[in-house]
C-alpha positions as CSV (number, residue, x, y, z in Angstrom):
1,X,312.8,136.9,102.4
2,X,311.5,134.9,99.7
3,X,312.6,131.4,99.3
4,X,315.4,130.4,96.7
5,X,314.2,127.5,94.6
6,X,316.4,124.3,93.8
7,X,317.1,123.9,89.9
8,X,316.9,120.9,88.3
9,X,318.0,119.8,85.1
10,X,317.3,116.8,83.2
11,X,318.5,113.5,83.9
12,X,320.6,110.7,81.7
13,X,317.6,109.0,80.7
14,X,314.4,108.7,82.5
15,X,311.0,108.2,81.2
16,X,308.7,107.8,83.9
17,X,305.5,108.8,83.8
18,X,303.5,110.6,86.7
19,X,299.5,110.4,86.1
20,X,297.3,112.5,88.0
21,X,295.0,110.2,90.7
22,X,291.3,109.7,89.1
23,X,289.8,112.6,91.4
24,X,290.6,113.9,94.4
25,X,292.1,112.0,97.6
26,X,289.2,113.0,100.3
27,X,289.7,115.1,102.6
28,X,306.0,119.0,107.5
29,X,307.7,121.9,108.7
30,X,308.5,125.6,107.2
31,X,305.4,128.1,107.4
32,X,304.9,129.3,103.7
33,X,302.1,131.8,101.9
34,X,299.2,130.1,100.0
35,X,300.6,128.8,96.7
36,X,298.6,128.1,93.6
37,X,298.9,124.8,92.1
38,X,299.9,124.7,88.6
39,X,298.2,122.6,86.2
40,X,300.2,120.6,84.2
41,X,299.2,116.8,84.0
42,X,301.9,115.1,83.9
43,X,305.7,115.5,84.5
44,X,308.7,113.4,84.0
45,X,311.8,112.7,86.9
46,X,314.2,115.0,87.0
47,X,317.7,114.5,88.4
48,X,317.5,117.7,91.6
49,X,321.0,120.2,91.2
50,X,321.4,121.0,94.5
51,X,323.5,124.5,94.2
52,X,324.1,124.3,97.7
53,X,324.8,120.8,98.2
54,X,328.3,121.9,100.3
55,X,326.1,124.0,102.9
56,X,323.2,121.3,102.9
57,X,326.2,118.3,104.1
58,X,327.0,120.7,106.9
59,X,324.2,121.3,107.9
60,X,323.1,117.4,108.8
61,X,326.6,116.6,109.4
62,X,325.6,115.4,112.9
63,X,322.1,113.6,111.9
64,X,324.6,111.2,109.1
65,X,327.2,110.8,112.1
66,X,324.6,109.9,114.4
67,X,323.4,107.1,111.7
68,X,326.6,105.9,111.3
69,X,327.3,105.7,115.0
70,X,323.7,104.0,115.5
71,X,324.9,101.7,112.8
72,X,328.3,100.5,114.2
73,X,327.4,99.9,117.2
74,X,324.2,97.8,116.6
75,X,325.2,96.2,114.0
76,X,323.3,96.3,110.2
77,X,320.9,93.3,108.9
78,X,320.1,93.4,105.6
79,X,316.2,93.0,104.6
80,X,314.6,95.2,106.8
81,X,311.9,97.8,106.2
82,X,313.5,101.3,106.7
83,X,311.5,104.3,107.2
84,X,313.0,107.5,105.7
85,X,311.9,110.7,105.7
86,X,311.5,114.3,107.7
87,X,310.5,115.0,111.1
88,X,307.6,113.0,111.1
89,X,309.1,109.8,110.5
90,X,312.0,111.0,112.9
91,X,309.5,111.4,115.8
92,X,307.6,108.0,115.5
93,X,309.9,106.9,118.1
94,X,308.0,104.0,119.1
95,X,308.1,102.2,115.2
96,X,309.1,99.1,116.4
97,X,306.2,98.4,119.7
98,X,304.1,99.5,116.7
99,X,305.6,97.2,114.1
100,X,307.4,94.4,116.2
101,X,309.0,91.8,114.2
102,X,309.6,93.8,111.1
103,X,312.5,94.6,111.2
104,X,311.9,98.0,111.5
105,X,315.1,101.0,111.1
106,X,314.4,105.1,111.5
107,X,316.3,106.9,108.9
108,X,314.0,110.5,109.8
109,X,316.0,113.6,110.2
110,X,313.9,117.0,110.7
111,X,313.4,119.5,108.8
112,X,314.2,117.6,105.2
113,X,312.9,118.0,101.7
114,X,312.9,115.6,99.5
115,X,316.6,116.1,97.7
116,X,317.9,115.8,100.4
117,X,316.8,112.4,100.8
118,X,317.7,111.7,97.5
119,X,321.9,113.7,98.4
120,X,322.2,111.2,101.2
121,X,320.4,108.0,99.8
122,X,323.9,106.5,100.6
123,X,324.5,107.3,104.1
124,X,320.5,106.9,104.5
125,X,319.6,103.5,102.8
126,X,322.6,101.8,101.2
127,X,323.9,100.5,104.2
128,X,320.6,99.0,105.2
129,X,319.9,97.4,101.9
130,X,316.2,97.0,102.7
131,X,313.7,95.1,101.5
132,X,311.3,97.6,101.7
133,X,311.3,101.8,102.4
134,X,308.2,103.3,104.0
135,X,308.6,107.5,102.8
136,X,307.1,110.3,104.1
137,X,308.6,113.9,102.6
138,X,307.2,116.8,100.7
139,X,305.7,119.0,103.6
140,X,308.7,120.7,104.3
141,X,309.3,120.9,100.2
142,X,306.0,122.3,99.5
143,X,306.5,125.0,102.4
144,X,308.9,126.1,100.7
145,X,307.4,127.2,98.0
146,X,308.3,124.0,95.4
147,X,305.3,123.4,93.5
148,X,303.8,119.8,93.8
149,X,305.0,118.9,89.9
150,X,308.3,119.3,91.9
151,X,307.6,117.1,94.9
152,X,306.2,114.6,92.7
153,X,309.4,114.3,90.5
154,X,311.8,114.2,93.0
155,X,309.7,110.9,94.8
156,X,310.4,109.7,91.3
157,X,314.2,110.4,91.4
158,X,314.2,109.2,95.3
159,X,312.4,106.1,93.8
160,X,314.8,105.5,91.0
161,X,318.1,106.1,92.8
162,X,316.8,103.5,95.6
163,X,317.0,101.1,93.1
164,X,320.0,101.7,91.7
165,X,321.4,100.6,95.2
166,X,318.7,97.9,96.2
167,X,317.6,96.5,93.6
168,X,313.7,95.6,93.2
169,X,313.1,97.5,96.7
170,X,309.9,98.1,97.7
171,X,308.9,101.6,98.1
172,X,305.4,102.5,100.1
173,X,304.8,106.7,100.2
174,X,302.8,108.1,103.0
175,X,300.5,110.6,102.2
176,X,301.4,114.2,103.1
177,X,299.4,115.1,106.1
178,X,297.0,117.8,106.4
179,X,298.4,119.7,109.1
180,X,296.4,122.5,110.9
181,X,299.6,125.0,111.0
182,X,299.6,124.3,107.2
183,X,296.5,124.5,106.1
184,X,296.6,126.8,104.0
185,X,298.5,125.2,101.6
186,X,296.1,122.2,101.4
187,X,295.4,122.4,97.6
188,X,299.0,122.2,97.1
189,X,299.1,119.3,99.3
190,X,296.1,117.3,97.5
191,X,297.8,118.2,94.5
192,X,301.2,116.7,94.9
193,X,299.3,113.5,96.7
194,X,297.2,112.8,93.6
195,X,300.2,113.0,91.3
196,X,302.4,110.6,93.6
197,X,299.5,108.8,94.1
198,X,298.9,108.5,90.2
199,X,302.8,107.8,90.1
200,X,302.6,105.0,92.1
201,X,299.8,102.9,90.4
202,X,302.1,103.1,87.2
203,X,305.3,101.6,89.2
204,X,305.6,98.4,90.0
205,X,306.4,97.7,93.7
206,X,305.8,101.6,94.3
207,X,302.5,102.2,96.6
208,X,300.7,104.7,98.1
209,X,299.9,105.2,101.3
210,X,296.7,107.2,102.0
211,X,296.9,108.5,105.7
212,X,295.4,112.3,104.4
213,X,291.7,111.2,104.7
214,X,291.8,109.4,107.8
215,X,293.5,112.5,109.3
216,X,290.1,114.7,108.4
217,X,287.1,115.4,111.1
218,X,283.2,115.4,109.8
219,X,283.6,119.3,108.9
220,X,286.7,118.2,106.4
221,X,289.4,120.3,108.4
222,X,292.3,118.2,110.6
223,X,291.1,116.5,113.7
224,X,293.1,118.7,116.1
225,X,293.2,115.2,118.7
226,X,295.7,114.0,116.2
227,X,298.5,116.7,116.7
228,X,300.6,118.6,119.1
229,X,300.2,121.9,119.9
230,X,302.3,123.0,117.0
231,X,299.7,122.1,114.8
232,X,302.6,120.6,112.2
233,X,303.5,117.6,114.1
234,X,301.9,114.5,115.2
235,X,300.9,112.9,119.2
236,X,300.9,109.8,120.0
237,X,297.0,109.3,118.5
238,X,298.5,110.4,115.5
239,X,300.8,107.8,115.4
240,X,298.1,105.3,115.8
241,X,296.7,106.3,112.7
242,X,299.2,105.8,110.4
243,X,300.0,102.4,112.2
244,X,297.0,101.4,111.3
245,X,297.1,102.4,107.8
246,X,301.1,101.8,107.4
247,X,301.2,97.9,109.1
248,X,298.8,96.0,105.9
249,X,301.5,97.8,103.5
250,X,304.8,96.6,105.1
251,X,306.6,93.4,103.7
252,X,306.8,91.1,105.8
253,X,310.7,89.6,106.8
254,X,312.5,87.6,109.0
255,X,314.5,90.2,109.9
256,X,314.5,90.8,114.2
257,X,314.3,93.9,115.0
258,X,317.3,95.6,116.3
C-alpha cells in the first residue's frame, strides 16, 4: 500500500534558508522503494499538518508516559544535553558510560519521523530545558517516501520550535546513517544530509554532525561490523563511532548525570 504523505502548509513567518553542502558528504526504520531525489536548491521551514495527529498521540501514548514516569521519579535538572530522536538514539543505552559528566538524558522513541519530534517537543524537551539537544531523525522519514527537501524543513521547524521553549539551545544533528537494509535509498540520504548540513552552517549554534563517512568501508558500502543483523540498527561498535564523533560536539555542563 503506498504510503500517505504528511501535508504541510506554510508557517506564520519563517525565513530560513537551507543551502545545499559544497559537494558531497563522502561516503532508520521502514523499508521503502528507491526514491529519486528532487532537485530543488533550497527550501524554506514549513510548519508540518499532521492530519493524523489524534492517531499519532495514541500511538506513543506509552513511550510520553514512560518519560513522564522516568521524569518524576528521578527528578529533572535543567542544563543538560538531551538526545532526541528515533530508535537509534533510543537504543544507545549506554549514553552516559560514553558521556559521563554531561549530563546526559535519552528522549529516543522507535520508529519516529521527524514531526513527530516536533508534535511532542513539549513532553520531549520542555521539561528538560537543555542546554544543548544532540538529533538524530530522518531515516524513518525518508523510508517513507518524504523527499529530503522535506526532512530538511522539518529539522528546521524541530530547530525553531526548540527555541521557542529554550531559548539560545544548542542543536548538534547527527548524520543519517547509511544503513545496509536501506541502502538503496542512499542518494536520498546524501541528499537530505547535504541540505541539513548546508542548513546548519547558516544557523548559529545549529551543527552538524558527520557520522555517514566514518560509517563507510574502502569499497564505499556500510561496514557491516558496525550493525546488527537487521542491517538498520547499530551494535555496540557502532556506538563507538558516533561516541567518538558525537563527544568534541557536546557542551560542556555542570550538570551530574542522573
Amino acid at each position: 500500500m503506498k504510503p500517505v504523505k504528511r501535508v504541510f502548509c506554510p508557517p506564520r513567518a519563517i525565513s530560513l534558508l537551507i543551502l545545499l553542502a559544497a559537494g558531497p558528504l563522502s561516503g532508520s526504520e521502514n523499508q521503502g522503494s528507491t526514491p529519486v531525489a528532487p532537485k530543488v536548491a533550497s527550501v524554506q521551514a514549513r510548519t508540518p499538518v499532521r492530519p493524523g495527529w489524534l492517531y499519532a498521540r495514541r500511538k506513543w501514548d506509552a513511550e510520553m508516559a514512560a518519560f513522564a514516569k522516568s521524569d518524576a521519579e528521578k527528578g529533572v535538572k535543567p542544563g543538560g544535553i538531551l538526545f532526541v530522536g528515533s530508535s537509534s538514539i533510543r537504543l544507545w543505552t549506554t549514553l552516559s558510560e560514553d558521556f559521563p559528566g554531561q549530563g546526559v538524558t535519552n528522549r529516543g522513541f522507535g520508529g519516529s519521523q521527524i514531526p513527530d519530534c516536533v508534535e511532542y517537543i513539549d513532553r520531549l524537551v520542555t521539561p528538560h530545558m537543555p542546554r544543548q539537544i544532540v538529533f538524530y531523525c530522518g531515516g524513518n522519514d525518508l523510508a517513507a517516501h518524504h523527499s529530503p527537501e522535506a526532512v530538511a524543513e522539518n529539522f528546521a521547524v524541530f530547530v525553531e520550535e526548540a527555541r521557542r521553549r529554550v531559548p539560545g539551545v544548542r542543536v548538534a544533528f547527527i548524520s543519517i546513517a547509511p544503513n545496509p537494509a536501506r541502502w538503496a535509498q542512499v542518494d536520498w540520504v546524501r541528499e537530505a544530509n547535504r541540505r541539513i548540513a548546508g542548513y546548519c552552517r547558516g544557523a548559529e549554534g545549529v551543527e552538524f554532525i558527520d557520522v555517514f563517512s566514518a560509517m563507510l568501508a574502502a569499497d564505499g558500502k556500510p561496514r557491516p561490523e558496525l550493525f546488527r543483523e537487521d542491517g538498520l540498527h547499530m551494535n555496540r561498535a557502532g556506538y563507538k563511532v558516533w561516541a567518538r564523533l558525537v563527544g568534541p560536539y557536546l557542551a560542556h555542563t555542570e550538570v551530574s548525570v542522573r
